[in-house]
N, C-alpha and C positions, 0 to 999 in steps of 0.2 A: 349820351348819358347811358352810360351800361352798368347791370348791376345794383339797382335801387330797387325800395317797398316802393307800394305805390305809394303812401303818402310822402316818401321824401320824391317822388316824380310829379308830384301836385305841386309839394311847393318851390321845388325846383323851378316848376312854369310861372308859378305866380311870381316868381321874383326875377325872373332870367328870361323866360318863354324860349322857344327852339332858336329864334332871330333873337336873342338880345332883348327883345321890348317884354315886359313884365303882362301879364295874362289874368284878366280875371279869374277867382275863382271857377264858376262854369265852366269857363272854355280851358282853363288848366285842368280839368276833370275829362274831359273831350280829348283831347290831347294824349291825356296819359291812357284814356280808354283804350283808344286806338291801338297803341302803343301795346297794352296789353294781349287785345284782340291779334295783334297781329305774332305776339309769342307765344298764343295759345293757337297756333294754326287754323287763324282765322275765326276760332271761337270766340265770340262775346262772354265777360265774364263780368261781373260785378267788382268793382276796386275794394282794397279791403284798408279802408283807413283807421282800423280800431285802435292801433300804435299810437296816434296821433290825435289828443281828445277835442282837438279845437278842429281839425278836421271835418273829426265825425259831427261833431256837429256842426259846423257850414253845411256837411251834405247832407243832414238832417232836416235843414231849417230851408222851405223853398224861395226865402228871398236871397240865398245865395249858390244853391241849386236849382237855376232857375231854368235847364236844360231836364230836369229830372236823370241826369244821368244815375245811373244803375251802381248802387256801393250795400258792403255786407253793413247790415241792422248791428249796432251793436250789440245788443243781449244774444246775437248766432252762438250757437252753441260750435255750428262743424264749424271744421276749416274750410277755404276755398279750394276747390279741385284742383291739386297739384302741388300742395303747399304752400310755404309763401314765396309768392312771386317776384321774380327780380325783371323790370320791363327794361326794353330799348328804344331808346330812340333816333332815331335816322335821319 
């Protein structure tokens, strides 16, 4: 998967996962984390689902971030360091 926001890399996993088999929300956030982490040379970065309202709110709401994984607050005013990001996944 090359070339995606992160939220079309969320739901990518949620419906497809890297194997074929569909991914809960959480672990579809994990996934794409990483993913990011590792196009930001190895830096952690927060996912930026604001594109995406039903998103941001899953990753809002902790019965469906239930990892607490790391995503930009909607009301952010900056961008995320770098722009917007396009992840890979391998």
């Amino acid at each position: 998967m090359t070339g995606q926001t992160d939220s079309h890399c969320v739901r990518e996993q949620m419906f497809t996962g890297t194997q074929g088999n569909p991914l809960p929300f959480s672990h579809a956030m994990q996934v794409c984390a990483v993913a990011a982490q590792k196009s930001n040379d190895g830096h952690p970065r927060p996912l930026d689902l604001r594109d995406d309202a039903t998103l941001q709110a899953m990753a809002e709401n902790p019965d469906y971030n239930t990892t607490s994984a790391s995503f930009v607050h909607r009301e952010a005013k900056t961008k995320v360091p770098g722009g917007v990001r396009r992840v890979n996944i391998n």
